[in-house]
C-alpha positions in Angstrom: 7.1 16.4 86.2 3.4 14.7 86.5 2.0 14.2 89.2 2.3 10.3 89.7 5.8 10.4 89.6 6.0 12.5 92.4 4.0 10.1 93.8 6.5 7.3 93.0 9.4 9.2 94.1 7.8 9.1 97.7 7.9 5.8 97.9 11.8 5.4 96.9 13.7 4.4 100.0 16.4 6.5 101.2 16.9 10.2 101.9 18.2 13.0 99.1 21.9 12.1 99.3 21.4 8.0 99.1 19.4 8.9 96.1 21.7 11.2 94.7 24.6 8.9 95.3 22.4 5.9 93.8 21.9 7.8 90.7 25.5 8.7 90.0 26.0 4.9 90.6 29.2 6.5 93.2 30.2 3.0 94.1 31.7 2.9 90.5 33.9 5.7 91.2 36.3 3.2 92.4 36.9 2.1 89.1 39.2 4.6 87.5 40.1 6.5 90.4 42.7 4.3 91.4 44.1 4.4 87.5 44.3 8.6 88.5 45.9 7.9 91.4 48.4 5.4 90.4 49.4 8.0 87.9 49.8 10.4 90.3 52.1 8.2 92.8 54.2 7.1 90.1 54.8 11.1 88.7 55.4 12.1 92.2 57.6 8.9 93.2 55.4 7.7 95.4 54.7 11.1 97.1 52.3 13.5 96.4 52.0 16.5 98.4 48.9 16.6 100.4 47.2 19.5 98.8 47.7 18.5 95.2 46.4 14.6 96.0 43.2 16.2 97.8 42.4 18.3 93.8 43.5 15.2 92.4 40.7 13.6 94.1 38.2 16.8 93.7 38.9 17.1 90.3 38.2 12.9 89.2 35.3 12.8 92.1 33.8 15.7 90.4 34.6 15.5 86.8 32.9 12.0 87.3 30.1 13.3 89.1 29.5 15.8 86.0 29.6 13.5 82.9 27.2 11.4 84.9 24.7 13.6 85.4 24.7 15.2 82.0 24.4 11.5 80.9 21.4 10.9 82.9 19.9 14.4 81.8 20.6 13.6 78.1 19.2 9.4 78.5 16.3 11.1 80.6 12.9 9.5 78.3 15.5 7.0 77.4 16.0 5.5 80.8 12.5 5.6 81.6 11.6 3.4 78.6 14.7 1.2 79.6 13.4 -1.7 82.1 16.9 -2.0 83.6 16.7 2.0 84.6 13.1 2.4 84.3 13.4 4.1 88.1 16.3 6.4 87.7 13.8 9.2 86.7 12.4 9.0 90.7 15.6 9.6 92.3 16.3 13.3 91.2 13.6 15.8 90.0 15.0 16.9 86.6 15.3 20.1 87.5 17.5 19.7 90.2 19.9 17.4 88.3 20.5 20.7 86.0 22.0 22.6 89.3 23.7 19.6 90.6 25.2 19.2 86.9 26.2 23.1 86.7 28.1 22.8 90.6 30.0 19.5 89.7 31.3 21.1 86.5 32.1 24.3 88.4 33.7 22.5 91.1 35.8 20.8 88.9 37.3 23.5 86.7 37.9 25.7 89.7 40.1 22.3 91.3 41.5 22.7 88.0 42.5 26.1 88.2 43.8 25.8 91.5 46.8 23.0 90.1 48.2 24.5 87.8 48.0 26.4 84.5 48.3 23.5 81.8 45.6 21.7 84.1 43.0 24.8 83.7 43.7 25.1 80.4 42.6 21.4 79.6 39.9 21.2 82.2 37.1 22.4 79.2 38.4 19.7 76.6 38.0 17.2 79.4 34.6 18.1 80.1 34.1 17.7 76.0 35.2 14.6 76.3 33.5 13.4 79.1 30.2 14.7 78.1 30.6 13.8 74.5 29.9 10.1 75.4 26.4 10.5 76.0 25.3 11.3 72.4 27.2 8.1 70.8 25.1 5.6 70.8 22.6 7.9 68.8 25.2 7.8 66.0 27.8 5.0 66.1 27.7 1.5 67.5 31.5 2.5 68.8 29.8 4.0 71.9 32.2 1.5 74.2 35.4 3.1 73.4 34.2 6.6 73.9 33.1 6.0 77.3 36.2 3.9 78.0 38.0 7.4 76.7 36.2 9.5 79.0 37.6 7.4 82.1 40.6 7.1 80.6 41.2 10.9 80.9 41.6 10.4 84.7 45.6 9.0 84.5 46.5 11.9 82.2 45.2 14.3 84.1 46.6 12.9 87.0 49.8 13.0 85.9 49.3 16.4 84.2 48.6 17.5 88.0 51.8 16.5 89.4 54.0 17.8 86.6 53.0 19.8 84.5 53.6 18.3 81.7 52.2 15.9 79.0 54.4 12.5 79.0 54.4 9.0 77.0 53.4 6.6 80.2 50.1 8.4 81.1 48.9 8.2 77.8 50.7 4.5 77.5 48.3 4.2 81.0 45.2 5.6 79.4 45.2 3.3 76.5 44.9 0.4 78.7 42.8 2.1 81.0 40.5 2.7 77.6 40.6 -0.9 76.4 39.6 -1.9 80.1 36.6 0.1 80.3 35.2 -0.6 76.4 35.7 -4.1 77.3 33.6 -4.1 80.6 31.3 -2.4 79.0 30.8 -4.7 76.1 29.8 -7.3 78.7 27.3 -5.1 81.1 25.8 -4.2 77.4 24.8 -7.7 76.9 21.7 -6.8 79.3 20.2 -4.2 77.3 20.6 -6.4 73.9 17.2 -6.4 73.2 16.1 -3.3 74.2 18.5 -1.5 72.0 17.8 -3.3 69.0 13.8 -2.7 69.8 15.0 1.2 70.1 17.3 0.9 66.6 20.3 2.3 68.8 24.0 1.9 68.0 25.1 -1.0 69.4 28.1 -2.8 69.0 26.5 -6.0 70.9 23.5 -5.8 68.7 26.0 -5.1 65.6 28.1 -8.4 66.4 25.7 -10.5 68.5 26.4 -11.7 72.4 29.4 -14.3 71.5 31.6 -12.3 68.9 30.9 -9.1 72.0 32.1 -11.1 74.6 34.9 -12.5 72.7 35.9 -8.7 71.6 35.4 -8.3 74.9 38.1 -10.6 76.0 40.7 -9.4 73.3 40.5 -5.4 74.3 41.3 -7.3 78.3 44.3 -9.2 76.8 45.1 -5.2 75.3 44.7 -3.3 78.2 46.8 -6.1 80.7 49.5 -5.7 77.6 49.0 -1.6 77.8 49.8 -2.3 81.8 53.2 -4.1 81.2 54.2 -0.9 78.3 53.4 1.3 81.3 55.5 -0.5 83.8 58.3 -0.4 80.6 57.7 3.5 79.9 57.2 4.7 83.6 60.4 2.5 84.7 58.8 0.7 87.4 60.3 -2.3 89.0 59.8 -6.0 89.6 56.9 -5.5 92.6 54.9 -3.9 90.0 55.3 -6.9 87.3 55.0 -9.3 90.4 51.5 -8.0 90.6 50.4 -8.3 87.3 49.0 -12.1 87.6 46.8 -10.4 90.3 45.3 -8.4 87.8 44.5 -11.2 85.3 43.1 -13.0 87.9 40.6 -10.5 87.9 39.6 -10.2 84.6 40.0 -13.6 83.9 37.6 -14.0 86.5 35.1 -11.4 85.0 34.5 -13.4 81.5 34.2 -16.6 83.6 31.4 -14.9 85.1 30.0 -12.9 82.1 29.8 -16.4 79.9 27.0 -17.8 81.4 25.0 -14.1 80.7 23.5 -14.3 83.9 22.2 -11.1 84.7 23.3 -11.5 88.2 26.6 -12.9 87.6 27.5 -10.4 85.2 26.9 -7.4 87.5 28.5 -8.8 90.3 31.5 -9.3 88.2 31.2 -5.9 87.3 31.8 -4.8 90.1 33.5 -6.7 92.1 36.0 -7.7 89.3 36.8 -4.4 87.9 36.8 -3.0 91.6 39.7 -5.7 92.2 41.8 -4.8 89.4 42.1 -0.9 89.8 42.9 -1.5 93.3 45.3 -4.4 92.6 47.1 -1.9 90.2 46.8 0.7 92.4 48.6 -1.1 95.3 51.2 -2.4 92.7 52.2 1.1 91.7 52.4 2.6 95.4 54.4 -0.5 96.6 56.7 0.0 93.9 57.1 3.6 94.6 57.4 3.1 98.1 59.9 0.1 98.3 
């Protein structure tokens, strides 16, 4: 660590845990959490006990918490070269992101072990997975779909949690909950077009240009609100959850409205506040239907 950017990292606003929470972005946890949990209500019929809803939630919060900090400790001298992350370096001394990156994992295997056996056994192959998505884009321009993988772990596990067992509509779930995320992240890609092709990384929006990536884009939506509808058909949910479903194309529909202008501020607020809107639209689908 040099000297000036200790300097730097002085003059970053907010104390050690806003930083730390800024650099594991913790806002966007609320994207596939509610994809976990809507597994979760719909394996337990709308009832989860207490204690396995609270490792549910230690387990995603900190599985999350893991693949994001090994991403940031593996795009370290990336970032910095990156203007759009050019600061991330200044939040957390490298050194310390190692330790935080060792406790997260820890914490999560050990939530792991305490749900049951089938979840401990899997807990390493998520962490593969999770983890595995930082070295894509150094060797395939299919770097979307592996991070939209890695979140789309969450509903499996979820459901893995409450039952014990693997089942079609998680992984029915996960596939939607995969197109969803590679197709988000097509459009927030659109920003670093130009730096990635400057770098020579894999990209799939450099590979097929802005339009044809927002249009691909647009088709892996269409999949995942299809994917929705086969998990409403496989879990045997009933008509509150399909009454719901126009809520969640709403949402999308009003992300690419957003992301076709490719204003940089449009797009990011439709990244959040879009894809914020339709995890927690599904997620109050699901428990409504449970609960009716």
């Amino acid at each position: 660590m040099t000297t000036s950017d200790e300097e730097e990292r002085r003059t970053v606003p907010g104390g050690p845990a806003t930083r730390f929470l800024q650099l594991i972005r913790f806002s966007h946890t609320i994207f596939a959490l509610p994809f976990a949990l809507g597994a979760l209500a719909v394996a337990a019929h709308g009832r989860p006990s207490p204690r396995t809803l609270l490792l549910v939630l230690v387990s995603m919060v900190s599985a999350r918490t893991a693949a994001m900090l090994f991403n940031r400790l593996v795009d370290w001298s990336l970032d910095q070269r990156n203007p759009r992350t050019a600061t991330r370096h200044l939040l957390v001394r490298r050194s310390s992101l190692v330790i935080y990156l060792i406790i997260s994992s820890a914490i999560f295997v050990l939530a792991a072990a305490a749900i049951n056996r089938l979840t401990f056994i899997l807990a390493p192959v998520a962490l593969a997975i999770i983890f595995l998505y930082s070295f894509t884009k150094h060797f395939t321009s299919a770097t979307h779909f592996f991070l939209g993988t890695a979140l789309a772990v969450a509903p499996i596990g979820a459901w893995i949690a409450q039952t014990g067992r693997i089942d079609l509509p998680p992984f029915v779930l996960a596939a939607g909950v995969m197109c969803w995320v590679a197709g988000f992240d097509l459009i927030y890609a659109t920003q670093d077009y130009n730096f990635d092709r400057e770098e020579g990384l894999h990209s799939l929006v450099v590979s097929l240009g802005i339009s044809r990536s927002l249009r691909l884009a647009q088709w892996l939506h269409l999949a995942m609100f299809g994917a929705l509808i086969a998990f409403g058909m496989t879990a045997k949910l009933g008509m509150i959850y399909y009454l719901a479903m126009p809520v969640v194309a709403a949402g999308l529909f009003y992300e690419h409205r957003s992301a076709r202008h490719l204003d940089v501020a449009a797009i990011n607020r439709a990244f959040f506040y879009s894809n914020a809107f339709v995890s927690a639209a599904f997620l109050i689908a699901v428990c409504a239907d449970q609960l009716a």
